[in-house]
C-alpha positions, 0 to 999 in steps of 0.5 A: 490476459495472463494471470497475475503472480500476484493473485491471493491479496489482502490490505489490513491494518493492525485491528484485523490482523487476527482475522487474517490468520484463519484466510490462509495468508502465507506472508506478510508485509508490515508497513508501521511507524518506527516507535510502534512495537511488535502488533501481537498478532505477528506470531501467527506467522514465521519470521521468514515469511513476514517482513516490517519495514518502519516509517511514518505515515507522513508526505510532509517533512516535519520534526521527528517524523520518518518519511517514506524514502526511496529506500523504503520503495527499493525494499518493498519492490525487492520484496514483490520480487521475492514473493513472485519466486516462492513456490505454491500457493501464496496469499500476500498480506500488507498491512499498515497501522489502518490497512488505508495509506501505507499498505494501498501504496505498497500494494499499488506498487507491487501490482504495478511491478507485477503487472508492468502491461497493466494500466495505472487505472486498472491497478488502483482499481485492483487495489481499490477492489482489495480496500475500498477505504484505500487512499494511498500515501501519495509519496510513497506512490510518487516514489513507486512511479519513479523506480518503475520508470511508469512515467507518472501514470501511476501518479495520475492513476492515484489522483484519479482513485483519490477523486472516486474516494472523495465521492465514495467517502465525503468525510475523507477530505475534512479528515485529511485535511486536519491530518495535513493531509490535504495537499492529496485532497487537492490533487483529487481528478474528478472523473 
């Protein structure tokens, strides 16, 4: 197996940002709603090695909500491409408002994109490894799919982390449920 480009990863969210500054992150992807300021700890990097992209953390149209778009995937996939080119040693860190949604889709992408021999499962095992309280935002993982030509297996890959979770975290489904979320709760394959 090839080693990975994509070797030194973290998925945070805003709480654990200053964690994050003694572990060597090099750069950063910040996934956060479009109102939210500036999280203070962004100063712990230069501006050149961190990049913030604003949409809400919504699968759903509804009024004044910012949805992920295909353009928000195209920058994210633009910005693993990037990455990949810089020289040395580089520790990625994407984060979103609760390092669980936003960020595991971003990063289920990017590895996806990497990775492209890599199989869906294996890349959600891969960010399940990262983040265990990882439930990807399924829109934003739909869109992925689509841009990488994988065919829906990333899609299929998500639904079946989505069934481990809800045994690994019972409490998941009533909270997305009441978040309406719960059209990814009903996608959940048990495996």
């Amino acid at each position: 197996m090839t080693r990975s480009l994509l070797s030194a990863l973290t998925v945070c969210g805003i709480a654990e940002l200053d964690i994050q500054t003694t572990r060597g992150v090099t750069d950063v992807l910040s996934l956060l709603d479009p109102d939210m300021p500036d999280p203070p700890g962004f100063a712990a990097w230069p501006r050149h090695r961190r990049t913030l992209l604003r949409f809400h953390d919504e699968i759903e149209p509804k009024p004044g909500i910012v949805l992920p778009a295909p353009e928000h995937i195209d920058a994210i996939l633009a910005y693993g491409r990037a990455f990949e080119r810089h020289p040395g040693d580089k520790h990625l860190l994407v984060h979103c408002h609760m390092g669980m949604s936003r960020s595991t889709a971003a990063m289920a992408a990017l590895i996806a994109q990497a990775e492209p021999q890599t199989d869906a499962d294996a890349v959600f095992e891969r960010v399940f490894a990262i983040r265990q309280r990882s439930w990807p935002n399924s829109l934003m993982v739909r869109m992925a799919d689509d841009s990488l030509g994988r065919g829906g297996s990333l899609v299929m890959g998500m639904r079946r982390l989505y069934g481990r979770q809800l045994v690994n975290f019972p409490t998941y489904g009533q909270s997305l449920r009441s978040i309406g979320r719960g059209v990814e709760v009903d996608m959940a394959i048990q495996a």
